[in-house]
DOKOL-51311 format. One record per residue (C-alpha): residue in one letter; chain; x, y, z; residue number from 1. Coordinates in Angstrom, 3 decimals, m for minus. Example, Ala and Ser with C-alpha at 12.3 -4.5 7.8 and 13.67 -1.06 7.14 Angstrom:
BEGIN
{residu A	chaine A	east 12.300	north m4.500	up 7.800	num 1}
{residu S	chaine A	east 13.670	north m1.060	up 7.140	num 2}
This chain:
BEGIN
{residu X	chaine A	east 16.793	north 6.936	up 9.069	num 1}
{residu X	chaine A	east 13.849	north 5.411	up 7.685	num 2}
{residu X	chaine A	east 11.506	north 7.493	up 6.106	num 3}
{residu X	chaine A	east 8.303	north 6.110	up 4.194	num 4}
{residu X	chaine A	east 6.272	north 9.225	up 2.460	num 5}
{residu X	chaine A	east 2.915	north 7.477	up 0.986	num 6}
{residu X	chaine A	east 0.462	north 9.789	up m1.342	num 7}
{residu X	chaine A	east m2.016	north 9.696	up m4.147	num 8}
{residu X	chaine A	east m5.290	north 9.035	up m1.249	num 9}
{residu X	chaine A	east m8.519	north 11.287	up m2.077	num 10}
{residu X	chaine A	east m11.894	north 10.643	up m2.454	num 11}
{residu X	chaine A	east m13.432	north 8.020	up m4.886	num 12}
{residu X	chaine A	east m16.697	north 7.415	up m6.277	num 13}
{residu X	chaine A	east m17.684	north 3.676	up m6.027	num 14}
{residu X	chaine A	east m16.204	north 1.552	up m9.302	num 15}
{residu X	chaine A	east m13.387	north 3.941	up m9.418	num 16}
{residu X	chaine A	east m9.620	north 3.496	up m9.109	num 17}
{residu X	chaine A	east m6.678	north 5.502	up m7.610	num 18}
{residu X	chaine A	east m3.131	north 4.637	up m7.948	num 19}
{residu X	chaine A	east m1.513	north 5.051	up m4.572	num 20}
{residu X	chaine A	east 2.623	north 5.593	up m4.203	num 21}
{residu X	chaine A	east 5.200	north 5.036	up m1.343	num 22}
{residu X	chaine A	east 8.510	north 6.708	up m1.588	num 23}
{residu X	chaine A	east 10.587	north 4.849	up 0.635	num 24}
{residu X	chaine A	east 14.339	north 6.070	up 1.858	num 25}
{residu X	chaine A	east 17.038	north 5.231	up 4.666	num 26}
{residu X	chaine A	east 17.499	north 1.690	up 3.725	num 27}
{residu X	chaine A	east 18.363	north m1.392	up 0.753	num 28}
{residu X	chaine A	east 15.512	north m0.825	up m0.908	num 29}
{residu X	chaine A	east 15.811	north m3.550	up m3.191	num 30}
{residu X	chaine A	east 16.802	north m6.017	up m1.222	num 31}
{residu X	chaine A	east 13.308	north m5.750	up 0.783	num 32}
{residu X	chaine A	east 9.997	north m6.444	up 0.177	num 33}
{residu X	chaine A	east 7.272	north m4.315	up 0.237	num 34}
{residu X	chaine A	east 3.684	north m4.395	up 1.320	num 35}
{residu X	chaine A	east 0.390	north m1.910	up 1.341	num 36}
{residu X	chaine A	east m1.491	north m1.653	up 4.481	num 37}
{residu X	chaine A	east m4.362	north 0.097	up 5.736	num 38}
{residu X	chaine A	east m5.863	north 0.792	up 8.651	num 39}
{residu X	chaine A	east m10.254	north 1.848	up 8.993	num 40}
{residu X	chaine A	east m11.465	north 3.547	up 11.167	num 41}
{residu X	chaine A	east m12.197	north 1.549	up 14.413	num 42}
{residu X	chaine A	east m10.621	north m0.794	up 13.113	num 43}
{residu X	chaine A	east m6.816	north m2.627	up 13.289	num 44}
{residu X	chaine A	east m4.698	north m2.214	up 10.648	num 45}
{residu X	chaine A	east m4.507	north m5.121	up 8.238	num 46}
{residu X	chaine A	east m2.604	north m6.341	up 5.243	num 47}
{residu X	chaine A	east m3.731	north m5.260	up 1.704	num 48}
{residu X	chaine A	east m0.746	north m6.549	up m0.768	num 49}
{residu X	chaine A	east 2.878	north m7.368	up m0.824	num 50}
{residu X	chaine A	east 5.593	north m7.478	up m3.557	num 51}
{residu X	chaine A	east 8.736	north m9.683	up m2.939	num 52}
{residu X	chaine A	east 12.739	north m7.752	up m3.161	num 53}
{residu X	chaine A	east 12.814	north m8.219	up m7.367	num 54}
{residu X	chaine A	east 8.887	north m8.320	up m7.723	num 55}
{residu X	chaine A	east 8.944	north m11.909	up m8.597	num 56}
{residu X	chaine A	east 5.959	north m12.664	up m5.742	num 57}
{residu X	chaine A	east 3.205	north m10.989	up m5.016	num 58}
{residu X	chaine A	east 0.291	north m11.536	up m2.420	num 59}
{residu X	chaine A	east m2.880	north m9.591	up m1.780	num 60}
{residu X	chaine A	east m5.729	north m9.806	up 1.033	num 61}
{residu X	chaine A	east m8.970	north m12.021	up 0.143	num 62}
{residu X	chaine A	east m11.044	north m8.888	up m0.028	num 63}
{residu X	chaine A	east m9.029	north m6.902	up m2.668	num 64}
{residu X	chaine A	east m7.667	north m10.004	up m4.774	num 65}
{residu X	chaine A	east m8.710	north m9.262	up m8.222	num 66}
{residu X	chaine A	east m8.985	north m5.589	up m8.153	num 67}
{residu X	chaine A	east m5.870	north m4.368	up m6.565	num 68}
{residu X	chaine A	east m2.254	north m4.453	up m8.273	num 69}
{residu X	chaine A	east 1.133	north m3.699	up m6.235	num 70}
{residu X	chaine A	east 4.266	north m2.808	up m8.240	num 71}
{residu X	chaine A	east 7.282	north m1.411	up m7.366	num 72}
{residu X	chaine A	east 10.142	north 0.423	up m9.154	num 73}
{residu X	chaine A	east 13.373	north m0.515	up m7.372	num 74}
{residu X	chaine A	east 15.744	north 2.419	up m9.473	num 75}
{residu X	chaine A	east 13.057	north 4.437	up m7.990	num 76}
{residu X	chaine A	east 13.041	north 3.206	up m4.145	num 77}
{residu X	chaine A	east 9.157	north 3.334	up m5.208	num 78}
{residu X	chaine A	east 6.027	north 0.908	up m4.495	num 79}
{residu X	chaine A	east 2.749	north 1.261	up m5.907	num 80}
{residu X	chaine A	east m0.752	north 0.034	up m5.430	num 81}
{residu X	chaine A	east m3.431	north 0.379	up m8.160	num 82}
{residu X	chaine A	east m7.056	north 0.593	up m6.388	num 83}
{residu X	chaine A	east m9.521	north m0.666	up m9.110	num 84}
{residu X	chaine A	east m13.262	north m1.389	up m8.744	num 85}
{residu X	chaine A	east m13.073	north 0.476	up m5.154	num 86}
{residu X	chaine A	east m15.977	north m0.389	up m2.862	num 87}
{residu X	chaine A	east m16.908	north 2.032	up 0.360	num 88}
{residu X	chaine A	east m15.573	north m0.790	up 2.681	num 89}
{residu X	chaine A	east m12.080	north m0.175	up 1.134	num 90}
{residu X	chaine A	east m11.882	north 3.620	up 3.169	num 91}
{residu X	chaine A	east m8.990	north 3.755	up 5.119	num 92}
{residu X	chaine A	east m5.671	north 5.208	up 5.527	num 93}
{residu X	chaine A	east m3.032	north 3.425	up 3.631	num 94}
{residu X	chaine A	east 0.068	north 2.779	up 4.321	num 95}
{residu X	chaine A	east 3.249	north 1.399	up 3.332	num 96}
{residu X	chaine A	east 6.463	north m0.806	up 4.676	num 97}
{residu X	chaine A	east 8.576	north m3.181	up 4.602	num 98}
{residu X	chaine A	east 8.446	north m6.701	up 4.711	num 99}
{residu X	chaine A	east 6.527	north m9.833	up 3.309	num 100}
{residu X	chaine A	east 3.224	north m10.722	up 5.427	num 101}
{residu X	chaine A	east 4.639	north m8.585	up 8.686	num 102}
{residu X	chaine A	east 6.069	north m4.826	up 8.917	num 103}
{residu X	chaine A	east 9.506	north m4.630	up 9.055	num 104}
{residu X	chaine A	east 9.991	north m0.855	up 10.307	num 105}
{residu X	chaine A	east 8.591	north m0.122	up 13.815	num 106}
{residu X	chaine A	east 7.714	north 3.970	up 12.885	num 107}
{residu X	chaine A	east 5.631	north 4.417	up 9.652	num 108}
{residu X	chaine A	east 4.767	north 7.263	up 7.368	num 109}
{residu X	chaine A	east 1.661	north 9.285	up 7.900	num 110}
{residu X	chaine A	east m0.571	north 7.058	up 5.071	num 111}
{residu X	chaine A	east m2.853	north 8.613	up 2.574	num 112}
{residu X	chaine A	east m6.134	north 8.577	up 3.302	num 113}
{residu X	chaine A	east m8.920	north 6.736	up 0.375	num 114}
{residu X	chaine A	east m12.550	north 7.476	up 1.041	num 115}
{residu X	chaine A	east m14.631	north 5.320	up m1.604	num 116}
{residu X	chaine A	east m18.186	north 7.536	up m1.366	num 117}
{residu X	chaine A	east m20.567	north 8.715	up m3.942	num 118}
């Protein structure tokens, strides 16, 4: 069973950073790759960043290109996104699956919320 447990979401002054992490479990890790998305309120969700299977590729949305880093840890069935230089307009719950530029897994985790406020 596919499970995908993201955390590390709180509040955020403006020019801050947070490092958000996704545990995922019930499949070949490795042999996936992994993106961040998230989801505003009112709004649809949308892709932030993905990492290819051994982390060779990476891709990231035009708005957070520059200040956002994914990683992963495959010994760790683990993916990672470092929020730099947050803005407000980058509130949302975040959330993680697999895949390149589409979602792979039709259920996904609960997402951790990021508010960016002063």
């Amino acid at each position: 069973q596919v499970q995908l447990v993201e955390s590390g979401g709180g509040l955020v002054q403006p020019g801050g950073s947070r490092r958000l992490s996704c545990l995922a479990t019930g499949f070949e890790f490795r042999l996936y790759a992994m993106s961040w998305y998230r989801q505003a309120a009112g709004k649809e969700r949308e892709l932030v960043a993905g990492i290819q299977s051994f982390g060779g590729s990476t891709n990231y949305g035009d708005s957070v290109k520059g200040r956002f880093t994914i990683s992963r840890d495959n010994g760790k069935n683990m993916v990672y996104l470092q929020m730099n230089s947050l803005k407000p307009e980058d509130t949302a719950v975040y959330y993680c699956n697999a895949g390149w530029r589409a979602p792979t897994w039709t259920s996904w985790g609960q997402g951790t919320q990021v508010t960016v406020s002063p």
